[in-house]
N, CA, C and O of each residue as an XYZ file, in Angstrom:
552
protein
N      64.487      9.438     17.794
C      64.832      8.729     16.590
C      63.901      9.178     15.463
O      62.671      9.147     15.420
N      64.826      9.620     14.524
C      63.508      9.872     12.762
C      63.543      8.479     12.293
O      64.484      7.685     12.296
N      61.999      8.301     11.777
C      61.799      7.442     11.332
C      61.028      7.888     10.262
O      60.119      8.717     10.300
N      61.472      7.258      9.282
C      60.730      7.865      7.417
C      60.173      6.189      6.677
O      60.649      5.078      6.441
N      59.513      6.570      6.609
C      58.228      5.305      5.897
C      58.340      5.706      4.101
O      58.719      6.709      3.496
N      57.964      4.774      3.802
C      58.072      4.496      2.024
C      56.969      3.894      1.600
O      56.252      3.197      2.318
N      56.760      4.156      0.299
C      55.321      3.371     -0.066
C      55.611      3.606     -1.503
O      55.991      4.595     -2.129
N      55.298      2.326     -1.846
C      54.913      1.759     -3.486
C      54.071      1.223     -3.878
O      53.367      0.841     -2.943
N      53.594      0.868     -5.060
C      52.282      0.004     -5.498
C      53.107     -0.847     -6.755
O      54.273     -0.682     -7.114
N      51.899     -1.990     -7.392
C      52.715     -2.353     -8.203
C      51.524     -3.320     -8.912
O      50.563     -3.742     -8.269
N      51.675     -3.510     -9.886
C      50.541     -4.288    -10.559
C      50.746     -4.890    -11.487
O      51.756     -4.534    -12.093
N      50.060     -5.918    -12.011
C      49.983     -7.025    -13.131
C      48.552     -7.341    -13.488
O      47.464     -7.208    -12.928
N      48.970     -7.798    -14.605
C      48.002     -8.487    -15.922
C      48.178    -10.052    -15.644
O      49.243    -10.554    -15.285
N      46.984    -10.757    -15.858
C      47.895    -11.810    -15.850
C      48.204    -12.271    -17.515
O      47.612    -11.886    -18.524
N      49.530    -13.386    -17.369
C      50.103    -13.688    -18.798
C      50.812    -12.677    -18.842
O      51.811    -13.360    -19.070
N      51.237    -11.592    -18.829
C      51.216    -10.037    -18.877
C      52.597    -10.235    -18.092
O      52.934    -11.248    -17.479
N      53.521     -8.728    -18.285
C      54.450     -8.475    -17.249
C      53.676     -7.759    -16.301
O      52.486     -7.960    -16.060
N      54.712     -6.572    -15.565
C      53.986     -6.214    -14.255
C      54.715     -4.355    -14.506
O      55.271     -4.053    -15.562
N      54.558     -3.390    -13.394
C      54.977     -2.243    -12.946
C      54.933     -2.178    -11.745
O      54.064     -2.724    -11.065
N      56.281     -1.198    -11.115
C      55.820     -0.641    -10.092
C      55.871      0.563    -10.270
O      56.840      1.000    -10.890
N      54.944      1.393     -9.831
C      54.273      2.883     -9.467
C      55.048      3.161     -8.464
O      55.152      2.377     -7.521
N      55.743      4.379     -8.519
C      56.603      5.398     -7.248
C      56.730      6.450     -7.838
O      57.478      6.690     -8.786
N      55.694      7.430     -7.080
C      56.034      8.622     -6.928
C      55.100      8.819     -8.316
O      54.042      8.263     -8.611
N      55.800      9.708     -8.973
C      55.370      9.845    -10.469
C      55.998      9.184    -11.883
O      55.867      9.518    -13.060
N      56.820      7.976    -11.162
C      57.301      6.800    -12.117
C      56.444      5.845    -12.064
O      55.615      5.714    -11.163
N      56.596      5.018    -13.146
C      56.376      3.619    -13.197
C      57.526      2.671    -13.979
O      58.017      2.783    -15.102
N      57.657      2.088    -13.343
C      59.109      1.139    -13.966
C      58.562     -0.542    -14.499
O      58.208     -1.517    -13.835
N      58.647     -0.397    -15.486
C      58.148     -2.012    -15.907
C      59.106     -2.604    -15.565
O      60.258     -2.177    -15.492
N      58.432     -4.373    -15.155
C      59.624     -5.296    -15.031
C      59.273     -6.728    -15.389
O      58.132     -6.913    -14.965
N      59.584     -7.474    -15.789
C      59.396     -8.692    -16.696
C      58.869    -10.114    -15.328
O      59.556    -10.558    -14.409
N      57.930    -10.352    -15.591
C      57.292    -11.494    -14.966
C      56.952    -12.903    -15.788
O      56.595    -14.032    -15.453
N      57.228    -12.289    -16.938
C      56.845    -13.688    -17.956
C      57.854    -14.258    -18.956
O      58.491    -13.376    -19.530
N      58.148    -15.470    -19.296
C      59.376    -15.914    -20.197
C      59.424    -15.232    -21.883
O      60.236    -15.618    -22.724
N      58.808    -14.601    -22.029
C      58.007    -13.627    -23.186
C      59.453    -12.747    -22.957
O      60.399    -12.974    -23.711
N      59.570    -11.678    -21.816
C      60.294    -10.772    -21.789
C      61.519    -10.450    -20.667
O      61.953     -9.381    -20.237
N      61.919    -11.997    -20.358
C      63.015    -12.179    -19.871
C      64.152    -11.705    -20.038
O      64.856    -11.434    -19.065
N      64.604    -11.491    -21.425
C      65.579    -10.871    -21.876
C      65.522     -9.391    -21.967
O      66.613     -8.829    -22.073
N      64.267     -8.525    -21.943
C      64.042     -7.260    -22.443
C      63.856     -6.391    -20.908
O      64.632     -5.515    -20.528
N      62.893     -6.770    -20.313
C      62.287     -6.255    -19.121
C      63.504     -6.527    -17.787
O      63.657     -7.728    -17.567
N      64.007     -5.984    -17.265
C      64.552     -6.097    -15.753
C      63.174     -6.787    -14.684
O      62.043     -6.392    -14.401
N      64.233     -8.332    -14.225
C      63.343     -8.992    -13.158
C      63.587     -8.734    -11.722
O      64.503     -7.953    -11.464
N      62.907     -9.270    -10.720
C      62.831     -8.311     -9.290
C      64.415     -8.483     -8.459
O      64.968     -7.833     -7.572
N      64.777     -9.665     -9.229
C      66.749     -9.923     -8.871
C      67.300     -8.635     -9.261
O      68.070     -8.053     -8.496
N      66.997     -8.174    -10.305
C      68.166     -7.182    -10.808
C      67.299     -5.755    -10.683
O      67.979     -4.754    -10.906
N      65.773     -5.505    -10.328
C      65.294     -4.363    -10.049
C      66.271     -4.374     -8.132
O      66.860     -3.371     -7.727
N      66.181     -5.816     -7.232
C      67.268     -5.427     -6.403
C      68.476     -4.811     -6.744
O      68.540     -3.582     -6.775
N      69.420     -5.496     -6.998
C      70.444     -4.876     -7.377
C      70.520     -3.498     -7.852
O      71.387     -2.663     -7.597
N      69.244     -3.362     -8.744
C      69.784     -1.561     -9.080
C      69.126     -0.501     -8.026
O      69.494      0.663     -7.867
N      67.915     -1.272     -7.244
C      68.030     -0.215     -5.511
C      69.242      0.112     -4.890
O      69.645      1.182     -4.432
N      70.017     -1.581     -4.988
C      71.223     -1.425     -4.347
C      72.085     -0.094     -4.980
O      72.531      0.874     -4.366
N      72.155     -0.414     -6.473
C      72.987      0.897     -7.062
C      72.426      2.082     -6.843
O      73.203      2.867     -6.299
N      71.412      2.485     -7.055
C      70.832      3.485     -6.626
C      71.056      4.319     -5.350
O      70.952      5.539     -5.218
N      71.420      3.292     -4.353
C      71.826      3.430     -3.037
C      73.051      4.719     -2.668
O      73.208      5.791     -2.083
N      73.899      3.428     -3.704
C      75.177      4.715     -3.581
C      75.776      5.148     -4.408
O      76.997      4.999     -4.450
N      74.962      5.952     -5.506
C      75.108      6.624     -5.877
C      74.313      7.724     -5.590
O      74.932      8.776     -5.749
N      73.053      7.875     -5.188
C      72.250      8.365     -4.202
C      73.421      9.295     -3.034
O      73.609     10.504     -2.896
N      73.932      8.290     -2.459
C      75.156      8.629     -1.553
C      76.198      9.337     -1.820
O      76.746     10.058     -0.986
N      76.595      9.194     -3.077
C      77.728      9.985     -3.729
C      77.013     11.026     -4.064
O      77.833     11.899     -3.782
N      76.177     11.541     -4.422
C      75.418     12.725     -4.687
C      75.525     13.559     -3.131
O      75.705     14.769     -3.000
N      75.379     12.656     -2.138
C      74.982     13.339     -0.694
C      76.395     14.113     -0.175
O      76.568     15.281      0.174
N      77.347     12.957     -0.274
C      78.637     13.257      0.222
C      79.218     13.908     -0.514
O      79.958     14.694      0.077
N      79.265     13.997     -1.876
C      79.575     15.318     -2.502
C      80.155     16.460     -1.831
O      81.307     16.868     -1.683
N      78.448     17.045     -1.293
C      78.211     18.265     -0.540
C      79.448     18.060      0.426
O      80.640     18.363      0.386
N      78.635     17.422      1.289
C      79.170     16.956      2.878
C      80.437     17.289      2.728
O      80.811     18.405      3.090
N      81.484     16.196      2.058
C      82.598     16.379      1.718
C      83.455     17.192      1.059
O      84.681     17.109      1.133
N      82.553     18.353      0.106
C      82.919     19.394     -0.512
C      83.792     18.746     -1.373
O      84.944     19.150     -1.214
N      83.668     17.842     -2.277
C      83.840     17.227     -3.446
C      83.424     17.614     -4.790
O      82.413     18.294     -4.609
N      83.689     17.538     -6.186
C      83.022     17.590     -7.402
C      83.118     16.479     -8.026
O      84.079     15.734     -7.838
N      82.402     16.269     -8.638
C      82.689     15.284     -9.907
C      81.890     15.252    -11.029
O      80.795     15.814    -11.003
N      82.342     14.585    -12.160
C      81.101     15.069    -13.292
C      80.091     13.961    -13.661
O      78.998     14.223    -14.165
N      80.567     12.550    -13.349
C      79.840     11.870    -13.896
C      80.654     10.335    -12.737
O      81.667     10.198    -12.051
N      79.485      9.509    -13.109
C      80.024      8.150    -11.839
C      79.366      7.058    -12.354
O      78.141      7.175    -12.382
N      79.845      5.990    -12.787
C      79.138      4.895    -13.071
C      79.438      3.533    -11.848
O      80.437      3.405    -11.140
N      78.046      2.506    -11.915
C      78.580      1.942    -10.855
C      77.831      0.329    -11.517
O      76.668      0.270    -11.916
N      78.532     -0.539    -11.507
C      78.266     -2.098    -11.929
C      77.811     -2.788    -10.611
O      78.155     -2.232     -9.568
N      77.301     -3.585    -10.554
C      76.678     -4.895     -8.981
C      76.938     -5.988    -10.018
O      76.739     -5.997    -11.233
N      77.457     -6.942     -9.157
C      77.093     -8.559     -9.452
C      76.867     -9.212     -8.302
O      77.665     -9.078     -7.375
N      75.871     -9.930     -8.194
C      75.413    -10.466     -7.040
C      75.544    -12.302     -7.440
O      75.127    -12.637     -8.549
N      75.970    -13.111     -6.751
C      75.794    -14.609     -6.914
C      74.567    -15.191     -5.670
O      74.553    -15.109     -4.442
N      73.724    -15.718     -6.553
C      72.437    -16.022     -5.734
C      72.786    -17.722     -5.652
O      73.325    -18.441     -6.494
N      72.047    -18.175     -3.761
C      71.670    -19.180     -4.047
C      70.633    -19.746     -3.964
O      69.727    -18.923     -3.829
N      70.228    -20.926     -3.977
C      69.278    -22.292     -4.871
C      68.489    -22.489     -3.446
O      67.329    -22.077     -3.420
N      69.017    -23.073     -2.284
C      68.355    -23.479     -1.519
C      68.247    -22.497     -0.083
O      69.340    -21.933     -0.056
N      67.709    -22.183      0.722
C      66.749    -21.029     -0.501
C      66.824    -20.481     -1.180
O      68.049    -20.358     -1.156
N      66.383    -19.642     -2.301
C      66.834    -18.513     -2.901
C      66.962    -17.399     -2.505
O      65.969    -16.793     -2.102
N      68.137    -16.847     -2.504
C      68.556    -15.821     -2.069
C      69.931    -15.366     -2.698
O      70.743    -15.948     -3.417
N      69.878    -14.129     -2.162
C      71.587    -13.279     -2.799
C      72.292    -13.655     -1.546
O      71.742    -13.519     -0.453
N      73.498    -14.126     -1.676
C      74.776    -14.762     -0.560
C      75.456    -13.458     -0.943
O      75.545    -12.734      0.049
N      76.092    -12.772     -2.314
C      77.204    -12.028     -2.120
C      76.686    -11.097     -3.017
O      75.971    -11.467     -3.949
N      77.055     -9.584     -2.782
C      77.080     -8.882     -3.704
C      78.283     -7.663     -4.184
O      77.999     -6.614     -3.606
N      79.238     -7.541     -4.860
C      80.440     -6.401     -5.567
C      80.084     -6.114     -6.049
O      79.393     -6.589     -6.950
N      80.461     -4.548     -5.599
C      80.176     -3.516     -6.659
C      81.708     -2.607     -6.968
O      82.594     -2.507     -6.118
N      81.779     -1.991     -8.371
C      82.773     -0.988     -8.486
C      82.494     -0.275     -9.115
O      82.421     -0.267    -10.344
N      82.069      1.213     -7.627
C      82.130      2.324     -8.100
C      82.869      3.108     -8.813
O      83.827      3.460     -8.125
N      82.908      3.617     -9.989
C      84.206      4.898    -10.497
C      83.591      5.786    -11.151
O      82.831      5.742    -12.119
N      84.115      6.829    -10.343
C      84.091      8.173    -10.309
C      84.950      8.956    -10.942
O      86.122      8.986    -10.566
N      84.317     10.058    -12.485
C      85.088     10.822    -13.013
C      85.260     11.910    -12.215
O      84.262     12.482    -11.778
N      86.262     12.262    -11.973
C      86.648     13.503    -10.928
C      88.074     14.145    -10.876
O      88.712     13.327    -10.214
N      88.933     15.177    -11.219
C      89.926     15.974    -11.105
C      90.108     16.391     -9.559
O      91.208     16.758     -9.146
N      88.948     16.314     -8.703
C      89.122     16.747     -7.407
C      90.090     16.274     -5.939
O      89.944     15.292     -5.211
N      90.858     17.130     -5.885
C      92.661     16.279     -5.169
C      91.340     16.039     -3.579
O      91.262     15.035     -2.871
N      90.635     17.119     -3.480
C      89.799     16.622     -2.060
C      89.054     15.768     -2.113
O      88.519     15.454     -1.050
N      88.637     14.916     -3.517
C      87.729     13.307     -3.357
C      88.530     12.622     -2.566
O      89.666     12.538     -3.031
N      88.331     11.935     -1.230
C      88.795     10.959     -0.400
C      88.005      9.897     -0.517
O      86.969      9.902      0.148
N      88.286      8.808     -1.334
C      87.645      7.943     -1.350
C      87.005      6.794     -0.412
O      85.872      6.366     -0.190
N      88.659      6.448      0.134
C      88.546      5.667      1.733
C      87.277      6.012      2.432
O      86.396      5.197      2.704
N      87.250      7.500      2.745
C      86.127      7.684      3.751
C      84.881      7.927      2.725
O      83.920      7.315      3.190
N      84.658      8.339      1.965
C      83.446      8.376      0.889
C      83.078      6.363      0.740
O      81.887      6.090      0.586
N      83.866      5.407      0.782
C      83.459      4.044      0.810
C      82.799      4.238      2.691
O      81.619      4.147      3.031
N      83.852      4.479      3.495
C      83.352      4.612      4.904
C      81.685      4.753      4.910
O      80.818      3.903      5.116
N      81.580      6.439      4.543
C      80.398      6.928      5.382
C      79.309      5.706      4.166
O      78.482      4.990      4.729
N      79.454      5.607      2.491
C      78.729      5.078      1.798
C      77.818      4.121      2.677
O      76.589      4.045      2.694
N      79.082      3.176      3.643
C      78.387      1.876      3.789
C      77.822      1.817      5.494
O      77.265      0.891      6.083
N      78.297      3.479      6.091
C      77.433      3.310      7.332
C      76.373      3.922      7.209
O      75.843      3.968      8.319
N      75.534      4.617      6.165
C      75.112      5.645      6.404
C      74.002      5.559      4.996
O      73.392      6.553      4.600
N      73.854      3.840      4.187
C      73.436      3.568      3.187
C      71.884      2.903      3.596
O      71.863      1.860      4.250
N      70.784      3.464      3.237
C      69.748      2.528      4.150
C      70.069      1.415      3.422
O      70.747      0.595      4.041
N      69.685      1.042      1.894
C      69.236      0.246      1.169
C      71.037     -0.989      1.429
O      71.007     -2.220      1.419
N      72.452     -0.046      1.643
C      73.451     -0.517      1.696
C      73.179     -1.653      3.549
O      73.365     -2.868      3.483
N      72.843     -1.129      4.670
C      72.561     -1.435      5.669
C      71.634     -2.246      5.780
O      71.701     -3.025      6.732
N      70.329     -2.344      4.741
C      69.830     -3.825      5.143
C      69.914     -4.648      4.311
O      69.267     -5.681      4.482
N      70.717     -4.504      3.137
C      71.103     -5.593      2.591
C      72.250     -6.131      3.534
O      71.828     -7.090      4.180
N      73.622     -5.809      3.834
C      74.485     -6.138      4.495
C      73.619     -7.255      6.086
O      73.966     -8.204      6.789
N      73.042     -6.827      6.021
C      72.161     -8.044      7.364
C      71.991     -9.425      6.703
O      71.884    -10.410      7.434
N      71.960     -9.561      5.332
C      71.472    -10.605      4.645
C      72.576    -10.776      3.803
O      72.158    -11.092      2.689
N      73.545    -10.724      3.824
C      74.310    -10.853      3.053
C      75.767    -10.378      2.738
O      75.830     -9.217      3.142
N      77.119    -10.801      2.128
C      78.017    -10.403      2.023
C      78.099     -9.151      0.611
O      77.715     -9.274     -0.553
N      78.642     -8.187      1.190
C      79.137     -7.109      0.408
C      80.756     -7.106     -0.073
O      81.606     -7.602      0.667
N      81.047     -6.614     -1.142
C      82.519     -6.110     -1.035
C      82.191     -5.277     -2.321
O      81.395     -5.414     -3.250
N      83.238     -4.265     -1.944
C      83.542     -3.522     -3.291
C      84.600     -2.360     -2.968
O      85.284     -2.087     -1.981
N      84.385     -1.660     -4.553
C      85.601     -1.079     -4.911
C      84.881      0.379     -5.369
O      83.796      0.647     -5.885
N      85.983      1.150     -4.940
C      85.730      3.165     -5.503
C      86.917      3.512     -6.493
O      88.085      3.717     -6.163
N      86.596      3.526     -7.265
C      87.971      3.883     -7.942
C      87.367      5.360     -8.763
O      86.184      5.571     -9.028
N      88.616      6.346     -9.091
C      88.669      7.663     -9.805
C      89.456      7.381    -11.161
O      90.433      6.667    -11.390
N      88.492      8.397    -12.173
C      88.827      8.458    -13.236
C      89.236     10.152    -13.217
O      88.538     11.020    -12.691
N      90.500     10.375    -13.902
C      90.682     11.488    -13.940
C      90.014     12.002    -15.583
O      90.156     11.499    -16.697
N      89.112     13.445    -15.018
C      88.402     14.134    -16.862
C      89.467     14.372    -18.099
O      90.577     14.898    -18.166
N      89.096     14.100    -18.499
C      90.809     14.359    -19.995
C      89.695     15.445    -20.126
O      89.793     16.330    -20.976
């Protein structure tokens, strides 16, 4: 079995927002009612791992699949609840600009969601659903 390890750091001020450090990024994210509206909080820095995930994936299967495409945008909404707090559900809809008659989407959702780390342990904690849809390039 491969097993691959990850590592981040992350820091704060206090009063202050916060960062996390990866790699040779740092991504600010809002810890204080100051910059609630401006800064992404650790709910929606989830969610965009989640996106990250698979689109990450669509980059992979590309290859795999001998696919093209030029460009892919992808939305999450997650409904959290209260007692505890937590994410219960999360949809997403992927769409993909692409002319390519060999994009198979069916199985590009398939392998996405067996083969997604960040897709695979969220799904332990929670309900998924979503959608792949193609945009054809004018």
């Amino acid at each position: 079995m491969y097993i691959m390890n990850y590592h981040v750091k992350a820091s704060c001020i206090s009063n202050r927002d916060a960062v996390i450090h990866i790699k040779q990024s740092n991504i600010d994210f809002g810890t204080t009612s100051k910059t609630a509206e401006s800064l992404p909080n650790p709910a929606e820095l989830f969610l965009g791992s989640f996106a990250a995930c698979l689109l990450k994936n669509l980059e992979r299967f590309s290859g795999m699949m001998k696919f093209t495409y030029t460009k892919a945008t992808i939305e999450v909404n997650a409904t959290r609840l209260e007692n505890p707090p937590r994410m219960d559900h999360i949809v997403y809809n992927l769409t993909i600009y692409s002319n390519d008659k060999k994009l198979n989407t069916a199985l590009l959702k398939k392998n996405i969601e067996k083969f997604g780390t960040i897709y695979n342990t969220v799904k332990l904690s929670c309900t998924i659903s979503g959608t792949i849809n193609t945009v054809e390039n004018v």
